[in-house]
C-alpha positions as CSV (number, residue, x, y, z in Angstrom):
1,X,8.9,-90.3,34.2
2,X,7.8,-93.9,34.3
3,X,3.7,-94.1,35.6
4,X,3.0,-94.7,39.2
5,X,0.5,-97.7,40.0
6,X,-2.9,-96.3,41.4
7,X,-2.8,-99.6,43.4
8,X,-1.3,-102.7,44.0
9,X,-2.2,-105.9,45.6
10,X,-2.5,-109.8,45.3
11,X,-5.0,-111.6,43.3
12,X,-5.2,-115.1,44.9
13,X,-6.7,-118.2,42.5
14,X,-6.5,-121.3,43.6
15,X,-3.5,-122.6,44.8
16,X,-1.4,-119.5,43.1
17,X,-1.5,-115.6,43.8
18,X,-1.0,-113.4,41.6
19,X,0.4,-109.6,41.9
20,X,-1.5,-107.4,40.1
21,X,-0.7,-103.9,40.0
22,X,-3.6,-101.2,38.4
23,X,-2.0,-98.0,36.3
24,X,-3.9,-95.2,34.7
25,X,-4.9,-95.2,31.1
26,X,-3.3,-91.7,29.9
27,X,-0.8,-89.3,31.0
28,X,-1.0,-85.8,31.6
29,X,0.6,-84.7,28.0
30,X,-1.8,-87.2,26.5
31,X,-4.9,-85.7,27.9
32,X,-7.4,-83.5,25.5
33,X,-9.2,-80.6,25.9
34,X,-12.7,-80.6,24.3
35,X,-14.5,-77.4,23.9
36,X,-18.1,-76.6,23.8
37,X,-19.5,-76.1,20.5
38,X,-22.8,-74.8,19.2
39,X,-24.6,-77.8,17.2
40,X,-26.1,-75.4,14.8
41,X,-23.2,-73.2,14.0
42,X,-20.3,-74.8,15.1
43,X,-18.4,-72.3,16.8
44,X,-17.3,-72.0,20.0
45,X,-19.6,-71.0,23.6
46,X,-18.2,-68.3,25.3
47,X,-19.1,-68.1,29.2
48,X,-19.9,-64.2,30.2
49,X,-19.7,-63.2,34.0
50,X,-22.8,-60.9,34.0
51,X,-24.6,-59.3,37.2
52,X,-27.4,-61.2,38.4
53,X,-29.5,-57.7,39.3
54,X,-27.9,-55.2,36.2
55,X,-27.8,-58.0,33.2
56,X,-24.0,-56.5,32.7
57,X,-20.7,-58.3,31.9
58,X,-18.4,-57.6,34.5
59,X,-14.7,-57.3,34.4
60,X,-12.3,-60.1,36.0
61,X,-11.0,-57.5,38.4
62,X,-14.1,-56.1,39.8
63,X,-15.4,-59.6,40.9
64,X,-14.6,-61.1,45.0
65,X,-15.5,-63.7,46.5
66,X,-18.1,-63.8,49.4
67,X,-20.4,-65.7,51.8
68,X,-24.0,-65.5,52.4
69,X,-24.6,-64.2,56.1
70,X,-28.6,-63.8,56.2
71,X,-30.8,-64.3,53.4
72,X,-30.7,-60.4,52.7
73,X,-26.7,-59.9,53.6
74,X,-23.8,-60.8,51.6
75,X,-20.4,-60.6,53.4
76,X,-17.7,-59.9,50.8
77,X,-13.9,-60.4,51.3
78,X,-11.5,-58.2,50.2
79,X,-8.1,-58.9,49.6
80,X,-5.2,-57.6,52.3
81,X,-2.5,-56.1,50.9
82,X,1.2,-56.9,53.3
């Protein structure tokens, strides 16, 4: 698929304008990935999702989203099932 312009226009100078037309860069398939590396060690950092009370990882499954409602309350959501 040929690139899409991000914008085009008219670049007046002088006596004589000009159209100029702006494209990006890269491409999607061309785009990297960098990881997060430890500077000592080299390997990879891993991210944990840990309770903020317990200090234990917790399972992908077991976490929801929620909003705060007071500064005491949180109001989760749980999902509906049709």
């Amino acid at each position: 698929m040929a690139p899409r312009g991000n914008w085009k226009g008219f670049l007046p100078l002088s006596l004589v304008t000009c159209p100029v037309a702006l494209y990006p860069a890269t491409s999607e398939p061309e785009k990297i990935s960098l990881n997060q590396l430890n500077r000592k060690t080299g390997h990879r950092i891993k991210y944990a999702k840990v309770d903020a009370d317990a200090g234990e990882e917790v399972d992908s499954e077991d976490i929801v989203k929620g909003y705060k409602v007071d500064t005491d309350r949180i109001m989760a959501q749980t999902p509906q099932v049709v």
